[in-house]
PASEBA-1860 file (N, C-alpha, C; in nm, 3 decimals):
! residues 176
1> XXXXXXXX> 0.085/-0.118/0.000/0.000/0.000/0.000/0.089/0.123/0.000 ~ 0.076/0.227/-0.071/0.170/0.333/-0.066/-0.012/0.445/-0.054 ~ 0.053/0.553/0.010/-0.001/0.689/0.069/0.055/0.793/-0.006 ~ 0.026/0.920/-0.061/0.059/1.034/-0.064/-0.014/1.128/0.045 ~ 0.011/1.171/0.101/-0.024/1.235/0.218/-0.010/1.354/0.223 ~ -0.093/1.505/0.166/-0.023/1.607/0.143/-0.002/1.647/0.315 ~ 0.132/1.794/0.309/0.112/1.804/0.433/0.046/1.910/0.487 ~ 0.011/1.936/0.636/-0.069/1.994/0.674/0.011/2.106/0.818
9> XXXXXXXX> 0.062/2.174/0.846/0.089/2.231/0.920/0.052/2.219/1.080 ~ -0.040/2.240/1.041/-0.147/2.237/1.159/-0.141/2.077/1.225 ~ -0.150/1.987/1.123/-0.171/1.862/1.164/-0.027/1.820/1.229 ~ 0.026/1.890/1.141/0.216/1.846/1.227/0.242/1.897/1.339 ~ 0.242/1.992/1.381/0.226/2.070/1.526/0.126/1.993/1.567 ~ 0.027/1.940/1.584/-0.083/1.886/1.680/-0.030/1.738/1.676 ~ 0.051/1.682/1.562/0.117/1.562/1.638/0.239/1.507/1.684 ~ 0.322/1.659/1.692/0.433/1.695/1.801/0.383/1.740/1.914
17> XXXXXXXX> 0.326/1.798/1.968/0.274/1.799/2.080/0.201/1.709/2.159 ~ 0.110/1.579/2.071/0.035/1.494/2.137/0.184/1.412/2.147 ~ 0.242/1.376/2.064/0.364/1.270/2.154/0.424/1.361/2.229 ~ 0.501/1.457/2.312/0.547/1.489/2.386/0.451/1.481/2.513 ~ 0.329/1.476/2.470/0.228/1.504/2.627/0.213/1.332/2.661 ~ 0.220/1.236/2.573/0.199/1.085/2.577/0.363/1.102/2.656 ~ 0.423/1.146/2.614/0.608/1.125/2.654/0.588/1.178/2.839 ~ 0.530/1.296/2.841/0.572/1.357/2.994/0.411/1.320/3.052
25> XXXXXXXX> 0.340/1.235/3.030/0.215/1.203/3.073/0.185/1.125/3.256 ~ 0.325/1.020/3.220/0.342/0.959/3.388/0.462/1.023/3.447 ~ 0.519/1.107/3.399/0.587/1.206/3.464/0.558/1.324/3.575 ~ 0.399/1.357/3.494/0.322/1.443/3.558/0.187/1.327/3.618 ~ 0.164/1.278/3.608/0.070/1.144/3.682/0.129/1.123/3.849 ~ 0.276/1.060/3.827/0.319/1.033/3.939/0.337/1.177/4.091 ~ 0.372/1.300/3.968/0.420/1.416/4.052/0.217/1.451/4.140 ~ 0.140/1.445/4.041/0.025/1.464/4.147/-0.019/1.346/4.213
33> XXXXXXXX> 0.013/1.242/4.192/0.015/1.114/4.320/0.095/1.176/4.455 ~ 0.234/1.172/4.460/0.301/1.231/4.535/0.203/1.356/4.610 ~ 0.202/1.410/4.520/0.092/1.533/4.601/0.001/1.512/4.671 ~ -0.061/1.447/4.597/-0.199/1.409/4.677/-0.118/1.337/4.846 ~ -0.043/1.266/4.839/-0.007/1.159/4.944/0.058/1.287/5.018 ~ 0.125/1.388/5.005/0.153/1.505/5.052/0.061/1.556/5.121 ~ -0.037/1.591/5.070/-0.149/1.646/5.132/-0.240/1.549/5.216 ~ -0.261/1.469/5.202/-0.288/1.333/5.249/-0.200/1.342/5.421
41> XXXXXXXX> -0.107/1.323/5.393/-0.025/1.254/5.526/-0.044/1.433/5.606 ~ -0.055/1.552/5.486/-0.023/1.659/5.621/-0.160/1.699/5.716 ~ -0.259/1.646/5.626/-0.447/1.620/5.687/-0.454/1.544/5.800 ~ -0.330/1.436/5.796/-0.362/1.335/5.897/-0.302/1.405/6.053 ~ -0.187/1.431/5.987/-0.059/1.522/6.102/-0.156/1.605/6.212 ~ -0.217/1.670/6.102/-0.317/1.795/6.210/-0.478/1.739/6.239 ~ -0.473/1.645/6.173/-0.561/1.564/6.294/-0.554/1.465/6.365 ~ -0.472/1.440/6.354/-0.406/1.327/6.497/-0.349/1.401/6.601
49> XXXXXXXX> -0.259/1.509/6.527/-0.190/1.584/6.693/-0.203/1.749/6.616 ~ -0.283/1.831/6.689/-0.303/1.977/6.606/-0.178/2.040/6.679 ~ -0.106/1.998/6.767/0.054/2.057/6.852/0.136/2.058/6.721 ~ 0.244/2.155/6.754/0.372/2.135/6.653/0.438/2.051/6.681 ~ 0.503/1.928/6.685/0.590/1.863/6.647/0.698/1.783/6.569 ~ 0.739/1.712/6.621/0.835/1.682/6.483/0.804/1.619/6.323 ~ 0.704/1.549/6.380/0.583/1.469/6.316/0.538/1.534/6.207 ~ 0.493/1.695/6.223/0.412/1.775/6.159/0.490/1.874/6.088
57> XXXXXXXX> 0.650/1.883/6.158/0.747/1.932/6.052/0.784/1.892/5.967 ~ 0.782/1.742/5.997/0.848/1.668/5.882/0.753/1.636/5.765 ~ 0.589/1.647/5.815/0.483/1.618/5.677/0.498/1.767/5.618 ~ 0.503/1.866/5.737/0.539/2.025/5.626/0.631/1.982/5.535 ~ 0.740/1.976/5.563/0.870/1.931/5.473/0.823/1.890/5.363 ~ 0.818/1.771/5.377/0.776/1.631/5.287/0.658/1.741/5.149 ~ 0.573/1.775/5.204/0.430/1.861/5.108/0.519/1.979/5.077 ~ 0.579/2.062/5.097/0.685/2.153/5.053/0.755/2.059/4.903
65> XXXXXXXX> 0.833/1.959/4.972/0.909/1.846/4.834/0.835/1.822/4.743 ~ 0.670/1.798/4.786/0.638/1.725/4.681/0.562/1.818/4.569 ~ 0.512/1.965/4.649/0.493/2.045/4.601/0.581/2.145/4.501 ~ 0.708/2.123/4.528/0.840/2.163/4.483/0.841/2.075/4.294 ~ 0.827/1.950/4.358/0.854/1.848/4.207/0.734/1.876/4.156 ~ 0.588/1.860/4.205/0.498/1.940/4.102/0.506/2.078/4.041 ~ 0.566/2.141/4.037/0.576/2.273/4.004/0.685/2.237/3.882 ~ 0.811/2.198/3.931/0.894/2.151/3.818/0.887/2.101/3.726
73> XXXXXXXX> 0.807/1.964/3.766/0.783/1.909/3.605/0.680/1.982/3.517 ~ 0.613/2.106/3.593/0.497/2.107/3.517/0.540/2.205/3.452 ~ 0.721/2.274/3.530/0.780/2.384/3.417/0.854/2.310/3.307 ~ 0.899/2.248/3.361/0.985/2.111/3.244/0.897/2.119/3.152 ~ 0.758/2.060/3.143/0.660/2.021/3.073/0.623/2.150/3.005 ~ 0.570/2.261/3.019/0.541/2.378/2.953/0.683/2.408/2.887 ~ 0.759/2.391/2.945/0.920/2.465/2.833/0.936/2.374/2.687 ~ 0.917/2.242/2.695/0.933/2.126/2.630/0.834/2.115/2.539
81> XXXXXXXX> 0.743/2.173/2.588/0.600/2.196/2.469/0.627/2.327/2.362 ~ 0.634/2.379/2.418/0.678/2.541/2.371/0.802/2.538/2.248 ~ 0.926/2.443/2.350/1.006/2.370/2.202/1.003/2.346/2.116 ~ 0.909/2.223/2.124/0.853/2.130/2.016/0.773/2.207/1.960 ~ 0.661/2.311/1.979/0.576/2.381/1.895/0.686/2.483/1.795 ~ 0.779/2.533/1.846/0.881/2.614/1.767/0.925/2.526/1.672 ~ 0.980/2.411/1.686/1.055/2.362/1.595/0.995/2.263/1.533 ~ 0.860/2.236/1.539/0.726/2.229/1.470/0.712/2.292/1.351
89> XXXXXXXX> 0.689/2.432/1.367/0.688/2.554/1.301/0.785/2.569/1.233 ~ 0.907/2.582/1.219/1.022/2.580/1.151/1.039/2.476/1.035 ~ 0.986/2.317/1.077/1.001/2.219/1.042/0.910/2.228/0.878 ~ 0.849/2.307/0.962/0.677/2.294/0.850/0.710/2.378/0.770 ~ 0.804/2.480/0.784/0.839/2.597/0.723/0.922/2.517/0.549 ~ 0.984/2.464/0.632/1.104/2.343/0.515/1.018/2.326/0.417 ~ 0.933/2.203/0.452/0.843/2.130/0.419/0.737/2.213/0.338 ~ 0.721/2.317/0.365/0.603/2.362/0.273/0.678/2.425/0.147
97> XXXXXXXX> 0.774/2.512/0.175/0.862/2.535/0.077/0.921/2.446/-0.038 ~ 0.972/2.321/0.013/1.001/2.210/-0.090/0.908/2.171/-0.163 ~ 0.749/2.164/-0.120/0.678/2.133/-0.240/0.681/1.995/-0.238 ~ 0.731/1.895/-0.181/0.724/1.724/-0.207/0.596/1.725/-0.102 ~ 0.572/1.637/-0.199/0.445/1.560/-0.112/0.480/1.461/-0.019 ~ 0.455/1.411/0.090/0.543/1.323/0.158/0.444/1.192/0.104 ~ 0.537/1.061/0.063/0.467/0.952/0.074/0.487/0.843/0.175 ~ 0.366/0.744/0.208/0.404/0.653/0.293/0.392/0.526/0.239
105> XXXXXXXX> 0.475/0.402/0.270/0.470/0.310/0.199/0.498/0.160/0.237 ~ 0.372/0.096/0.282/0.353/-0.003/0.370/0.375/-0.136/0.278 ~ 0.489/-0.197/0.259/0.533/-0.302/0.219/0.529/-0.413/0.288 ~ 0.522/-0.537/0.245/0.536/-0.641/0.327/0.634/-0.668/0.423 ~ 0.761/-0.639/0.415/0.837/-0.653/0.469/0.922/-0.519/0.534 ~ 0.841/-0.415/0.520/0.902/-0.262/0.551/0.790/-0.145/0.540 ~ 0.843/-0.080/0.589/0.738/0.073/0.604/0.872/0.171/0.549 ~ 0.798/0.263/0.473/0.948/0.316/0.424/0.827/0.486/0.373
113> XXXXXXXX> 0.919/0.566/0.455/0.824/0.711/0.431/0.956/0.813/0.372 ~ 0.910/0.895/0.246/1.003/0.993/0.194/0.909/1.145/0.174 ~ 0.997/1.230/0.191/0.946/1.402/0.211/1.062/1.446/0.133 ~ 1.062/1.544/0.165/1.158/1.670/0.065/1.309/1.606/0.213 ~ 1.332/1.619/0.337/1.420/1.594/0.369/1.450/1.473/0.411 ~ 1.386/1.378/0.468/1.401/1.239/0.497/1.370/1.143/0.368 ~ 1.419/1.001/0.364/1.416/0.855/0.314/1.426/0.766/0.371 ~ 1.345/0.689/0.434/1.418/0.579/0.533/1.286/0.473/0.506
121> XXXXXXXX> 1.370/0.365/0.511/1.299/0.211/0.526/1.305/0.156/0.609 ~ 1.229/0.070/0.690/1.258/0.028/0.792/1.175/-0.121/0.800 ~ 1.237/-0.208/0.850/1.200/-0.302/0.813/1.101/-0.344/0.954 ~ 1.000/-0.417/0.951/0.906/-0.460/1.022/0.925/-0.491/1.145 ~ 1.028/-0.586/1.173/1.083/-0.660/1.233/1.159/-0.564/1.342 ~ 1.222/-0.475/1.285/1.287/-0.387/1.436/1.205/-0.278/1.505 ~ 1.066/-0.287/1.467/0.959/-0.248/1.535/0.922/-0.284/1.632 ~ 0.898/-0.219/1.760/0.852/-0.262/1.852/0.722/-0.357/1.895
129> XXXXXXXX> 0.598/-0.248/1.791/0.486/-0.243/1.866/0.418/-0.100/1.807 ~ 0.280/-0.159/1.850/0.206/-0.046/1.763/0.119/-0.014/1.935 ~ 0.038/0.136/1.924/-0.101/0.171/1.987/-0.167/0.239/1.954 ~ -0.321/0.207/1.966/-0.433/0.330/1.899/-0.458/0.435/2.033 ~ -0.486/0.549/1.987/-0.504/0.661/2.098/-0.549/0.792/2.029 ~ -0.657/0.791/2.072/-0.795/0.944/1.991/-0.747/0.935/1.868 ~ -0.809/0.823/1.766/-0.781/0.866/1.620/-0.650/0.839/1.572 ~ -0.494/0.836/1.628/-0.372/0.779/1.563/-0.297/0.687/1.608
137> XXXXXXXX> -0.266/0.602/1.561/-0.186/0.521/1.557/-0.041/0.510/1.569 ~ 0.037/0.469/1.685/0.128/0.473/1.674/0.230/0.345/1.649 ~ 0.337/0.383/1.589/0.383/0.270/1.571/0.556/0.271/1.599 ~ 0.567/0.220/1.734/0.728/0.261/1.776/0.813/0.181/1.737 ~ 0.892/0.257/1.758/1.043/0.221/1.677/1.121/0.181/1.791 ~ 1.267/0.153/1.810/1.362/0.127/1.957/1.372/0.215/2.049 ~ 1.372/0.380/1.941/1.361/0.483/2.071/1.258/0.517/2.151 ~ 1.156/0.457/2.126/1.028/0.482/2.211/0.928/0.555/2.155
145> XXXXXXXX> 0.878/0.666/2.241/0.762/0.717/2.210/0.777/0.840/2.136 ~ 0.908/0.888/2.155/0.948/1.031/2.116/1.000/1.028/1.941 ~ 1.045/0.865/1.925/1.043/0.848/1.783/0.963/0.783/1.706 ~ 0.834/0.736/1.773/0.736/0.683/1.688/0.671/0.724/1.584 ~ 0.626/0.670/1.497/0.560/0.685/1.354/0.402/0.726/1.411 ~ 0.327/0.825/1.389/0.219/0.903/1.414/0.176/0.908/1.296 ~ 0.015/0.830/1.250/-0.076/0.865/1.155/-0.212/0.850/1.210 ~ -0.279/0.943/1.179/-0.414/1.012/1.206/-0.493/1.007/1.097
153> XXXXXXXX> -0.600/0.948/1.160/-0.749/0.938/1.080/-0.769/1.022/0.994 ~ -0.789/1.179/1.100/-0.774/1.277/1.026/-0.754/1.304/0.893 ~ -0.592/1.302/0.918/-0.482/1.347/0.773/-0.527/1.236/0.677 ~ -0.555/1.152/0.687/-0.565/1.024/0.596/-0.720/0.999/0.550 ~ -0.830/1.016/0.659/-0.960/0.983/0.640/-1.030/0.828/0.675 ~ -1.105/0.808/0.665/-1.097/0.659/0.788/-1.104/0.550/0.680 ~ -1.137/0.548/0.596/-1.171/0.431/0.494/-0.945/0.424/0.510 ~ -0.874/0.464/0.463/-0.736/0.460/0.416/-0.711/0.429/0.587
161> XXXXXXXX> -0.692/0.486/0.680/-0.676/0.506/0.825/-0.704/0.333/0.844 ~ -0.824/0.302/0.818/-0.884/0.164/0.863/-0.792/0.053/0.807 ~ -0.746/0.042/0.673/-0.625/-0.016/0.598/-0.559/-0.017/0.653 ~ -0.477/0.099/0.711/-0.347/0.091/0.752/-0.337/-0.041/0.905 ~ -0.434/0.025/0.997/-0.454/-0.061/1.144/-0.447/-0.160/1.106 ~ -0.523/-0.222/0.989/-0.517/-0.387/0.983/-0.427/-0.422/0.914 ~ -0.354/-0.345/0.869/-0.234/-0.414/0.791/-0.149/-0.382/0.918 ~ -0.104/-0.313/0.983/-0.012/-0.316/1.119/-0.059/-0.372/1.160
169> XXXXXXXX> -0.230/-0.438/1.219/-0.210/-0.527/1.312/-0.158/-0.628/1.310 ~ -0.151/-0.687/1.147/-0.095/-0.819/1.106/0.048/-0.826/1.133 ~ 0.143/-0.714/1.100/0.282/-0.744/1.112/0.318/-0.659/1.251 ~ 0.270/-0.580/1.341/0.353/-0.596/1.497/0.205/-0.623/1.581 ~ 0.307/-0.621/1.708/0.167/-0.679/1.817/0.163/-0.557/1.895 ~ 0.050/-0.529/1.949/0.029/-0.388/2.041/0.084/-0.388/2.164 ~ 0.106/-0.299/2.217/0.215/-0.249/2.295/0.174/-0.140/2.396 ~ 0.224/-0.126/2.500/0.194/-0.028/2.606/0.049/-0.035/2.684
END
């Protein structure tokens, strides 16, 4: 099956940003667990003993820390978005200028996608694993999530979209 896929700006920025938020997703999951258990243990402190003690310094502490790492990742996370939307934008800038249409091209034994700056084939087999999530499909590679292959219903339309899933489901197994 081969794709021409014109490109879309808009659609490229919206699927640099959905993998970076899939990327820092249990990053920021775990930091409001922590919190919660922060706030949690300092509820208990002042109602078990409403006195100051050591007890109740140390859950201050502790909700201070954990309040500390929520704040961080969630600057980590806004700086890292902000990135990726810049160099999103830049990317698209290339790309619209060159004029190639990007194609995709689902072979039996390889997936192999070309644009105005990339060519690459890749063969089936050093694929990880595929997952569906709101409409795209991902399909990772060794580096994980941050280099996975992203196609959307959307950009494609569901009759072509629907092809693709069942032809990946046949050659990797789902994942995550």
């Amino acid at each position: 099956m081969e794709f021409d896929v014109p490109f879309d700006q808009n659609y490229y920025t919206k699927k640099n940003k959905l993998r970076w938020w899939l990327a820092s997703k249990r990053e920021m999951r775990t930091s409001l667990i922590l919190f919660s258990l922060g706030v949690i243990g300092l509820l208990y402190t002042y109602v078990s003993s409403p006195n100051i003690d050591l007890v109740s310094l140390f859950s201050n502490a502790l909700l201070g820390a954990f309040v500390l790492n929520l704040f961080l990742n969630y600057l980590k996370y806004r700086k890292g978005l902000s990135v990726i939307a810049q160099n999103a934008r830049l990317e698209s800038k290339l790309k619209i200028n060159s004029k190639k249409v990007p194609e995709w091209e689902f072979g039996e034994d390889y997936f192999r996608y070309q644009d105005s700056e990339m060519d690459y084939k890749l063969s089936w087999r050093s694929m990880k694993g595929y997952f569906l999530h709101s409409g795209h499909i991902f399909i990772l590679q060794s580096g994980g999530l941050m280099d996975a292959i992203i196609i959307s219903e959307e950009q494609l339309g569901s009759e072509k979209f629907d092809k693709i899933v069942e032809f990946v489901k046949l050659k990797l197994r789902p994942s995550i």
